[in-house]
C-alpha positions as a LaTeX table, in Angstrom:
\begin{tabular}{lrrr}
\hline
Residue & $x$ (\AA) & $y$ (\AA) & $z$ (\AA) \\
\hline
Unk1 & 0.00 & 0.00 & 0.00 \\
Unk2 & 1.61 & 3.22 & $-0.77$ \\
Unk3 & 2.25 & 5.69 & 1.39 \\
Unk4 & $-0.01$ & 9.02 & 1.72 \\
Unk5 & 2.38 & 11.67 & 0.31 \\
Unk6 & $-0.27$ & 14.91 & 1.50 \\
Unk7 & $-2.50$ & 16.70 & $-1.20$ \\
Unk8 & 0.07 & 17.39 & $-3.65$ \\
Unk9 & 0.28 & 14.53 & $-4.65$ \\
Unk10 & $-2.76$ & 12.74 & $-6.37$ \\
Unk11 & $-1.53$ & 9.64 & $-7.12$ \\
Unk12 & 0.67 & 8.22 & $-4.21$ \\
Unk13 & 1.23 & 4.81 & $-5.47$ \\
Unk14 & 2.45 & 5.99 & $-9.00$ \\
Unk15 & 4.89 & 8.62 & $-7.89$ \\
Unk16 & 6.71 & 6.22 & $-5.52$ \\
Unk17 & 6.70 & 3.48 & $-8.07$ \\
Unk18 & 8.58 & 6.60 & $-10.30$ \\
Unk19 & 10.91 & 7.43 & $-7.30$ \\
Unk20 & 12.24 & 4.04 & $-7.11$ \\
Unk21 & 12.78 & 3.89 & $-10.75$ \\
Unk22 & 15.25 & 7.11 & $-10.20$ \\
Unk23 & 12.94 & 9.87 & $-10.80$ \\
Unk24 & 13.30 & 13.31 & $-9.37$ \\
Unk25 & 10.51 & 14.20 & $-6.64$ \\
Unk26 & 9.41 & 17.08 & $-9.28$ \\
Unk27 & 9.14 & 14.70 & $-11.90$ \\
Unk28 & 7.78 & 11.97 & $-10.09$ \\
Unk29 & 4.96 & 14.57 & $-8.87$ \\
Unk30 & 4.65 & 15.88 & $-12.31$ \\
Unk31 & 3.51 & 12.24 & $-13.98$ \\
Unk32 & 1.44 & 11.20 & $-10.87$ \\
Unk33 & $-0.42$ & 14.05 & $-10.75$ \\
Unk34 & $-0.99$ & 14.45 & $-14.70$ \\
Unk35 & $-1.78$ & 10.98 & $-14.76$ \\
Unk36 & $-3.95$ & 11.10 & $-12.10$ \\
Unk37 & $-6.10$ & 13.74 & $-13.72$ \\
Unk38 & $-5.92$ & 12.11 & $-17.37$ \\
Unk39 & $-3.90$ & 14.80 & $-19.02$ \\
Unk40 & $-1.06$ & 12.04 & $-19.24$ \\
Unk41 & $-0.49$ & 11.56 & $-22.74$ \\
Unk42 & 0.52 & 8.14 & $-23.61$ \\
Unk43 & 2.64 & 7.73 & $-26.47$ \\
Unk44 & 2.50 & 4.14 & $-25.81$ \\
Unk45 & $-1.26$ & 3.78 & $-26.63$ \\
Unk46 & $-0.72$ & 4.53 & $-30.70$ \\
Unk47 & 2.71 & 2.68 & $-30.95$ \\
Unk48 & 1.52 & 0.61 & $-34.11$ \\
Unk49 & 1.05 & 3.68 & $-35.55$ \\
Unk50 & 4.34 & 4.79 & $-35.26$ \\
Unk51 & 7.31 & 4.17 & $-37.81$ \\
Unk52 & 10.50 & 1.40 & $-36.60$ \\
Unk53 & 12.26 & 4.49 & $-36.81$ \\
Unk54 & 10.68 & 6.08 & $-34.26$ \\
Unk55 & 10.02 & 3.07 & $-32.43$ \\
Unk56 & 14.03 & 2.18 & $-32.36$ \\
Unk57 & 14.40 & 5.51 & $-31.05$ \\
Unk58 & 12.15 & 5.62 & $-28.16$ \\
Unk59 & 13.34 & 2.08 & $-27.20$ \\
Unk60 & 17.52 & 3.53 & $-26.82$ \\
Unk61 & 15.99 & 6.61 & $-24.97$ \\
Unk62 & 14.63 & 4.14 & $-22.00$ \\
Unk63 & 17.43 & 1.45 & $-22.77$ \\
Unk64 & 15.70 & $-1.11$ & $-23.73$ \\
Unk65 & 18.48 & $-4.61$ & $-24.74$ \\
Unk66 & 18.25 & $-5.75$ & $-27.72$ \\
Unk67 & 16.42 & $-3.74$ & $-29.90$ \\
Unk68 & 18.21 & $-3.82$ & $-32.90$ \\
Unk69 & 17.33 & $-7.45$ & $-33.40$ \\
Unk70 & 13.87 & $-6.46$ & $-33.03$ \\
Unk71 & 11.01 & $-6.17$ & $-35.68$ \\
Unk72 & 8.43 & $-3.99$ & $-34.89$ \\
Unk73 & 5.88 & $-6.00$ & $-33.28$ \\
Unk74 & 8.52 & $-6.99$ & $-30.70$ \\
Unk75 & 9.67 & $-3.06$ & $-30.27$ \\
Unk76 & 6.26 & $-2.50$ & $-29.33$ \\
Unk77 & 5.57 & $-5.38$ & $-26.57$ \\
Unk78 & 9.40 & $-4.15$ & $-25.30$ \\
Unk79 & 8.10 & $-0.35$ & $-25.16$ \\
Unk80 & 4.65 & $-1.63$ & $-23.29$ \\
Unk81 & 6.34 & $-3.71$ & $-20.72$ \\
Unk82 & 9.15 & $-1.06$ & $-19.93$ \\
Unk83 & 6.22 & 1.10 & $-19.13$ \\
\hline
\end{tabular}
């Protein structure tokens, strides 16, 4: 159960899942909160629509092993678990 981190933050669960992952507190607060009021928005949710290209590039932004051997079905299933 996550921890109640007061009124400015709306999403307390999120934001310390995002902590442990090496986030700032700002940017952790940032996400939860936009998230939490569904102004998030998720480039993962149109990822077929997006070129390899762009695909290949998101996936060496967040580090994700492997990807050059990938096709684009597989960069897309790598993108949606790293999120």
């Amino acid at each position: 159960m996550a921890k109640d981190h007061g009124s400015q933050i709306k999403d307390d669960s999120l934001y310390e899942d995002l902590r442990k992952q090496g986030n700032s507190k700002e940017k952790a607060a940032r996400i939860a909160n936009a998230k939490a009021n569904g102004s998030l928005d998720h480039r993962s949710t149109h990822l077929e629509d997006r070129s390899k290209a762009d695909l290949m590039k998101e996936a060496r932004e967040i580090g994700i092993e492997g990807r050059s051997k990938m096709d684009k079905a597989a960069l897309v299933k790598a993108i949606r678990g790293h999120r």
